[in-house]
C-alpha positions as a Python dict, from the first residue, in 0.01 Angstrom:
ca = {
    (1, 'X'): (0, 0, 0),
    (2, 'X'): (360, -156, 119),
    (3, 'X'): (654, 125, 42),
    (4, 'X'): (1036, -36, 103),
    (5, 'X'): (1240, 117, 379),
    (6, 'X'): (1395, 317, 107),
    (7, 'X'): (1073, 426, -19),
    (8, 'X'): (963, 529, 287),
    (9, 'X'): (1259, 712, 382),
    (10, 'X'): (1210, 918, 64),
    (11, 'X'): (896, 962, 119),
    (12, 'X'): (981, 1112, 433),
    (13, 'X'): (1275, 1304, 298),
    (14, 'X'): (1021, 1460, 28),
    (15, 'X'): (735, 1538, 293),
    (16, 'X'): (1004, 1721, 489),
    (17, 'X'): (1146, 1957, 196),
    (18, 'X'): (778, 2024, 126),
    (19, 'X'): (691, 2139, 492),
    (20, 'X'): (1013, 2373, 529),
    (21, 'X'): (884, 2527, 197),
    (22, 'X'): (581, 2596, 360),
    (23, 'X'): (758, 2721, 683),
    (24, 'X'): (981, 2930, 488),
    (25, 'X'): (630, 3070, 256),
    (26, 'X'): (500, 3156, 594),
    (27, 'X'): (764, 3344, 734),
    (28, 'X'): (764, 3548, 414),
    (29, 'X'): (444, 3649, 421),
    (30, 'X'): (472, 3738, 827),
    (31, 'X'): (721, 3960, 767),
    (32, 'X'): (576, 4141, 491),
    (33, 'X'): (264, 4143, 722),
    (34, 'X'): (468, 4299, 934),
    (35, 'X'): (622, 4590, 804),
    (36, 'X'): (621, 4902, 1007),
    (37, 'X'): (462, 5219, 805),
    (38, 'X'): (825, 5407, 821),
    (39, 'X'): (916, 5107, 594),
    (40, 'X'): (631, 5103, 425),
    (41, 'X'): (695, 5512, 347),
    (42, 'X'): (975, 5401, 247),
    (43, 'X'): (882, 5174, 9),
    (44, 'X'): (660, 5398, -155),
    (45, 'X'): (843, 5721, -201),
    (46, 'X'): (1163, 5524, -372),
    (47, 'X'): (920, 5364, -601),
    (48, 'X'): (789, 5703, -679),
    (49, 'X'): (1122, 5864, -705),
    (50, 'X'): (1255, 5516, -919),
    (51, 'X'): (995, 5609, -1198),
    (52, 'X'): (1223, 5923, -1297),
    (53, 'X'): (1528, 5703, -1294),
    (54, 'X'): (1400, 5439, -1519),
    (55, 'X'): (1329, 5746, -1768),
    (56, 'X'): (1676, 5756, -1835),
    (57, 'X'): (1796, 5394, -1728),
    (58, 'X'): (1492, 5181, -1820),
    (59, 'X'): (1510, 4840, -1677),
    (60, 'X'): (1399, 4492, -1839),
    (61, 'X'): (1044, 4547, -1728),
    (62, 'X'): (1012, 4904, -1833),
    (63, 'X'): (964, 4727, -2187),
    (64, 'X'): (638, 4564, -2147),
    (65, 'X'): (348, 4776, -2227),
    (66, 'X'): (195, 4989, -1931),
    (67, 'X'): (-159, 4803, -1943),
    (68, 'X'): (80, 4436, -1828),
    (69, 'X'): (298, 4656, -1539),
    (70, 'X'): (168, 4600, -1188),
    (71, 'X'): (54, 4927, -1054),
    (72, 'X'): (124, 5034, -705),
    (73, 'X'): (-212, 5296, -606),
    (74, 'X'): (-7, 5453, -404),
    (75, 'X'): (266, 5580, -648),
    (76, 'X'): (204, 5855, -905),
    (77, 'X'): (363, 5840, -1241),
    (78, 'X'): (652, 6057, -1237),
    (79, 'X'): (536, 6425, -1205),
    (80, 'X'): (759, 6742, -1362),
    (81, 'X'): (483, 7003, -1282),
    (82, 'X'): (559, 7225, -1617),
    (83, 'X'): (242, 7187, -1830),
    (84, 'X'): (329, 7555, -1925),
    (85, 'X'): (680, 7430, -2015),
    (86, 'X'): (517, 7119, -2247),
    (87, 'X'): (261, 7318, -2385),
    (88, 'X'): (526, 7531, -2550),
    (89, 'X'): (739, 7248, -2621),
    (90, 'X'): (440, 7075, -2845),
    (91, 'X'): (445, 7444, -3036),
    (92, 'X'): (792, 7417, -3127),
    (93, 'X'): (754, 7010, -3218),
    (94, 'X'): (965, 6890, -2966),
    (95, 'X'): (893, 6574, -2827),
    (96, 'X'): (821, 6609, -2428),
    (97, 'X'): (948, 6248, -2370),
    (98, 'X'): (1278, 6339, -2514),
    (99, 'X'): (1319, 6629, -2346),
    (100, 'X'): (1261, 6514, -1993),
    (101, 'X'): (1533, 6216, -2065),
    (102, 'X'): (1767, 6485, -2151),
    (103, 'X'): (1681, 6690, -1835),
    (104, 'X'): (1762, 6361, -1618),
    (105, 'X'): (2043, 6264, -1759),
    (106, 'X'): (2244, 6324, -1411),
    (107, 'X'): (1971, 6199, -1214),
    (108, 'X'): (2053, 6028, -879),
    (109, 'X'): (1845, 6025, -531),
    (110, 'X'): (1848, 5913, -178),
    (111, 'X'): (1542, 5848, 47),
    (112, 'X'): (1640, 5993, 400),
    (113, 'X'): (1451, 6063, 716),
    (114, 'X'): (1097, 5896, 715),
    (115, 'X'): (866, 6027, 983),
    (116, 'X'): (526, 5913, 1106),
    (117, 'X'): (217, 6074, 1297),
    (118, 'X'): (118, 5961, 1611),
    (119, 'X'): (-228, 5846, 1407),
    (120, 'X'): (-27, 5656, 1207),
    (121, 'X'): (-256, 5839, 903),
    (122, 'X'): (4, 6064, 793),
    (123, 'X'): (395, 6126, 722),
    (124, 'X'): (644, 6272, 599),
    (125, 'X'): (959, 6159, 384),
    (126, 'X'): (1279, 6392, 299),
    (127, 'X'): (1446, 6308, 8),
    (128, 'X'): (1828, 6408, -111),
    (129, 'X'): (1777, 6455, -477),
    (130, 'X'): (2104, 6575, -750),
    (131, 'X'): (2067, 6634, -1114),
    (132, 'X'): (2171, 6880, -1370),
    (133, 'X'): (2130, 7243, -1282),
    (134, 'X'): (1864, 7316, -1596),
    (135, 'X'): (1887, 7680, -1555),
    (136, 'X'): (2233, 7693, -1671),
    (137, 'X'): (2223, 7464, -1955),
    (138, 'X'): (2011, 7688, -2065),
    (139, 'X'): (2209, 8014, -2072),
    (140, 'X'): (2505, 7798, -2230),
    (141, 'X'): (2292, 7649, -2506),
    (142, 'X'): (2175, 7970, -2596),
    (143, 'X'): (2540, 8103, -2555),
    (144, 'X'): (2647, 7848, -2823),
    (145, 'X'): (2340, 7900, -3030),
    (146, 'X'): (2401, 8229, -3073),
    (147, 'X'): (2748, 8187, -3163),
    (148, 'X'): (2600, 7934, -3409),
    (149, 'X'): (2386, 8153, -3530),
    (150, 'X'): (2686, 8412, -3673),
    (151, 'X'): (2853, 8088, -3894),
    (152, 'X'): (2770, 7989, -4289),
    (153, 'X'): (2588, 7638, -4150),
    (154, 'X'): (2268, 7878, -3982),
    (155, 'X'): (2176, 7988, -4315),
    (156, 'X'): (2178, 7659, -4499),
    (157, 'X'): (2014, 7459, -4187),
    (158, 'X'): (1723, 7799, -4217),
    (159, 'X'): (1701, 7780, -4606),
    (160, 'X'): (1630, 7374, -4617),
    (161, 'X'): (1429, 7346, -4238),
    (162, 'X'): (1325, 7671, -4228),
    (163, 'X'): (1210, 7783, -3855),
    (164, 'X'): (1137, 7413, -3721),
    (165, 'X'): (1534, 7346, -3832),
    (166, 'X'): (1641, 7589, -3632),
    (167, 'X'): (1420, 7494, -3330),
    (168, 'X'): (1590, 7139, -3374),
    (169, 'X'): (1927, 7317, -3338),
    (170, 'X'): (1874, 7502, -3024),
    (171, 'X'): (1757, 7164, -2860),
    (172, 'X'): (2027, 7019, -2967),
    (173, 'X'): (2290, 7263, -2756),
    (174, 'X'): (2046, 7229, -2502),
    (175, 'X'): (2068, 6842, -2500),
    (176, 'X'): (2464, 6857, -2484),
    (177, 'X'): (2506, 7089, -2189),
    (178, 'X'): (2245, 6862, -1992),
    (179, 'X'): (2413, 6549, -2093),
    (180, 'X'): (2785, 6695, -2088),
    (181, 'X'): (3019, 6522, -1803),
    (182, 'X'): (3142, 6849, -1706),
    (183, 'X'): (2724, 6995, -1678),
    (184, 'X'): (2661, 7188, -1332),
    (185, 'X'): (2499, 6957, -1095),
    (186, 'X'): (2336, 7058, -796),
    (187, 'X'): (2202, 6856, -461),
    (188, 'X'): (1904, 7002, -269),
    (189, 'X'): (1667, 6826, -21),
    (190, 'X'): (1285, 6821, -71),
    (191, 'X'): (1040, 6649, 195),
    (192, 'X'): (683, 6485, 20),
    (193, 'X'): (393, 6410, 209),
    (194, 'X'): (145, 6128, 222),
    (195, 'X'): (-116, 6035, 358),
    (196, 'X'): (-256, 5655, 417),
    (197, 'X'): (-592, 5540, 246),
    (198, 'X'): (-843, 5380, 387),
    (199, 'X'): (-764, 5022, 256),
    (200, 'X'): (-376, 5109, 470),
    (201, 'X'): (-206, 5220, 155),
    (202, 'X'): (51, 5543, 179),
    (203, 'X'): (-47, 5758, -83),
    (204, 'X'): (196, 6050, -164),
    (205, 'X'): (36, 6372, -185),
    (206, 'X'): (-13, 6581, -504),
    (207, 'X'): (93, 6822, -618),
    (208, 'X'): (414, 6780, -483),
    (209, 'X'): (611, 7081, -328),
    (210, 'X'): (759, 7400, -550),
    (211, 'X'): (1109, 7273, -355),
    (212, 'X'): (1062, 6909, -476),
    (213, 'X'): (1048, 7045, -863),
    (214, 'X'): (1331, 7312, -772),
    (215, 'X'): (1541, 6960, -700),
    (216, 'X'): (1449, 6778, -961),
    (217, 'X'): (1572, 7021, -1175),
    (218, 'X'): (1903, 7061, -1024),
    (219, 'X'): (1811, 7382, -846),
    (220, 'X'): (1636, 7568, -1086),
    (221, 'X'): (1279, 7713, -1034),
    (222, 'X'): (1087, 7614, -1325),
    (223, 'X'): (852, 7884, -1330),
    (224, 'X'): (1116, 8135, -1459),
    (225, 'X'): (1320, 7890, -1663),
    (226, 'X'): (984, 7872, -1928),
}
């Protein structure tokens, strides 16, 4: 086969782009090879700690269905630890997915100090974590539901929802402290733990810390919020 000098210098050009694509493919995948395990930590704990942002701030691929998301198997789904809390929640009607949107409406965290074993089988990860303090929403929305409770509108909303109506209500005042601009935030540090599997993936450990929940929620201990 005869190619033309200009042929062959395309040729040439093309087989050239082609092998600094490869070059470039292979550096990529070196330096994800690489990766030291304080990275990889890293790595793992924000995508853990991303799952309760996109509750509130869902991104373009939070809209696919769960079975077509990739999967990480070293990332929980986001954890709240009140099954007590939800339990009552489904008595009352309220819908748990709701809620916790509500409750991270002020959400915002930072991934700080990342430390390794020796073994390199275990670690440690602090993380900086702000939101909404829960346990005062909570005494104001009952502060304005009471107040509610003295005015003409409680008696209609009882006599056409009954009990369930006035369930709705209280959530409501409930949902506007924790999404009010002026709500009482609070920061607090909580440090998880993982632990590497045996095909090299950092798994974080579960359950996660009382102080990790106590952050989450802006402060508050949970277990006498309920």
């Amino acid at each position: 086969m005869h190619f033309s000098s200009r042929r062959r210098a395309s040729f040439a050009k093309a087989l050239s782009c082609l092998g600094m694509v490869a070059l470039a493919m292979v550096v990529c995948l070196s330096l994800s090879a690489c990766k030291s395990d304080t990275e990889k930590v890293t790595e793992t704990v924000t995508q853990f700690m991303d799952g309760y942002d996109a509750i509130v701030h869902p991104k373009e691929d939070d809209d696919k269905n769960d079975d077509e998301k990739p999967k990480d198997a070293g990332v929980p789904d986001p954890q709240f630890g009140d099954d007590a809390t939800i339990a009552k929640l489904d008595d009352f009607g309220v819908d748990p997915g709701e809620y916790h949107k509500h409750l991270l409406s002020h959400f915002s965290y930072q991934v700080g100090d990342v430390n390794v074993a020796d073994d390199g089988k275990t670690a440690t990860a602090t993380v900086s974590i702000t939101n909404a303090t829960l346990s005062d929403a909570i005494t104001n929305a009952a502060g304005d539901f009471e107040a509610w409770m003295l005015t003409d509108e409680m008696q209609s909303t009882l006599d056409s929802g009954g009990r369930a109506a006035l369930v709705d209500k209280l959530f409501d005042f409930l949902y506007q402290r924790l999404d009010a601009d002026d709500a009482t935030v609070a920061t607090a540090d909580a440090t998880l733990s993982l632990t590497k599997d045996d095909d090299g993936v950092w798994v974080i450990d579960t359950p996660l810390p009382n102080e990790f929940y106590a952050a989450l929620y802006g402060g508050t201990d949970i277990r006498t919020a309920e």
